[in-house]
C-alpha positions as CSV (number, residue, x, y, z in Angstrom):
1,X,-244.1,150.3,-41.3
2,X,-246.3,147.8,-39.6
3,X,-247.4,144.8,-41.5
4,X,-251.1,145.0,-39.8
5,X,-251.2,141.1,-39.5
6,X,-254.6,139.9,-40.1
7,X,-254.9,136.7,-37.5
8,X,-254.1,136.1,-33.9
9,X,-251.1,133.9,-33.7
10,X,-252.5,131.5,-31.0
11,X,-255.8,131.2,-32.2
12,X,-256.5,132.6,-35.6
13,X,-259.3,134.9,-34.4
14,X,-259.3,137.5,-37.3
15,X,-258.0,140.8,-36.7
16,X,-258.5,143.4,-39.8
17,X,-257.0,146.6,-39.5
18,X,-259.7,148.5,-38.0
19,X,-259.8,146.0,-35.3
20,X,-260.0,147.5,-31.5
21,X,-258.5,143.5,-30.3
22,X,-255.2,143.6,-31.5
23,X,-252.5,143.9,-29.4
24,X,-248.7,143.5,-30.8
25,X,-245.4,143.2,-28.9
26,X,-242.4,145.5,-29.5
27,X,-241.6,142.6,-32.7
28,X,-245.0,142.8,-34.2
29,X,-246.1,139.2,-32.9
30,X,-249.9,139.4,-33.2
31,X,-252.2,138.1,-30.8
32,X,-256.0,138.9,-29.8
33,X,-256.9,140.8,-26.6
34,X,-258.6,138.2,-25.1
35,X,-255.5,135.8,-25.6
36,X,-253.3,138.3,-24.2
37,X,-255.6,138.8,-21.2
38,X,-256.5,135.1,-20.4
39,X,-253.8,133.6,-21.8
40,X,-250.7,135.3,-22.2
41,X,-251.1,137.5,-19.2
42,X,-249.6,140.5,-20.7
43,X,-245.8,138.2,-21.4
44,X,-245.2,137.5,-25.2
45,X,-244.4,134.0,-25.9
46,X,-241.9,134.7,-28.4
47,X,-239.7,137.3,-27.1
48,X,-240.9,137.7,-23.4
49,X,-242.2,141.5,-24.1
50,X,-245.2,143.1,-23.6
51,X,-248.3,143.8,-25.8
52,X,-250.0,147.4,-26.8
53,X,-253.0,148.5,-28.5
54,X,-251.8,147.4,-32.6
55,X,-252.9,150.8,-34.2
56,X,-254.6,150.8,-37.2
57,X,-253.9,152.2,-40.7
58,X,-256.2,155.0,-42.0
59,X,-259.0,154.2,-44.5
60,X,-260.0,157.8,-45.4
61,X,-257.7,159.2,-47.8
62,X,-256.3,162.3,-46.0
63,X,-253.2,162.0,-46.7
64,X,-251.0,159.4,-48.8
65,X,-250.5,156.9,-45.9
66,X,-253.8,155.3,-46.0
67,X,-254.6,151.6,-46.6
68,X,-255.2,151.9,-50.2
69,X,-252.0,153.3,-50.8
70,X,-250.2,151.2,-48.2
71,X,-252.0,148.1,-47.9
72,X,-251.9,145.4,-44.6
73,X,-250.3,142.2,-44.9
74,X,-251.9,139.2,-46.1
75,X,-249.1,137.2,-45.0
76,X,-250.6,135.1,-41.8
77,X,-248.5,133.7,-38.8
78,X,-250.2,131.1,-37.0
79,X,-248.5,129.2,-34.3
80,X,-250.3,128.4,-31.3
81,X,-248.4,128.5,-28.0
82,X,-246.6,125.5,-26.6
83,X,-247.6,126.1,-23.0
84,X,-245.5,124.1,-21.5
85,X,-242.2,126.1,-23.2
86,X,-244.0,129.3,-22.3
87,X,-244.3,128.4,-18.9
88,X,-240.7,128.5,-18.2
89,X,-240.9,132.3,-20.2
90,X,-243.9,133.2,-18.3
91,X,-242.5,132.6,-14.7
92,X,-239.6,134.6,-15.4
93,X,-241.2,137.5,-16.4
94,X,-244.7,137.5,-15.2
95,X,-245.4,140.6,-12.4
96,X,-242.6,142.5,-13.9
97,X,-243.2,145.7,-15.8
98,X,-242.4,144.8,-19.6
99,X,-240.5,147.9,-19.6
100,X,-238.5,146.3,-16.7
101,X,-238.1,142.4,-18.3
C-alpha cells in the first residue's frame, strides 16, 4: 500500500493526498510536478526511474480502503537533490524511455 508521502523531497512543497502534483517513481520517491518537469526532467535522482501521476486514496467511504480507514503517512522525506551527483545519473538516462533505462 502506498505511504501517500505528504512533501516533495527536493523542495518540501506540500502534497496531501488529494493532490493532482504528485508524481512518484516505481520506489515511492516523492517529488512535485513542477520539480519533475523543470528539474528532474522526468529521471529520478534516487534510483534513475521514471515518475507517474501518485494516485490518491479515497476520502468517501465506499468501501473499507478509504483514508480514514487507511490513513497517509506522516512520515516526511526531505532531501534536496545534489545536482552535481545527479548530473552524472541524469546524462545517462535522460532521452531514454524509463521503461527502457
Amino acid at each position: 500500500m502506498l505511504e501517500i508521502r505528504p512533501i516533495c523531497e527536493n523542495c518540501a512543497k506540500r502534497l496531501p493526498n488529494e493532490s493532482s502534483e504528485a508524481m512518484i517513481c516505481s520506489f515511492e520517491c516523492t517529488f512535485c510536478a513542477e520539480c519533475v518537469t523543470n528539474i528532474l526532467d522526468n529521471v529520478c535522482p534516487n534510483c534513475g526511474g521514471g515518475f507517474a501521476l501518485r494516485p490518491s486514496r479515497p476520502t468517501k467511504d465506499f468501501t473499507k480502503y478509504n483514508v480514514g480507514n487507511f490513513p497517509v503517512t506522516i512520515k516526511e522525506v526531505y532531501k534536496p537533490v545534489n545536482m552535481e551527483k545527479f548530473k552524472r545519473l541524469y546524462e545517462s538516462n535522460a532521452g531514454l524511455n524509463p521503461r527502457e533505462r
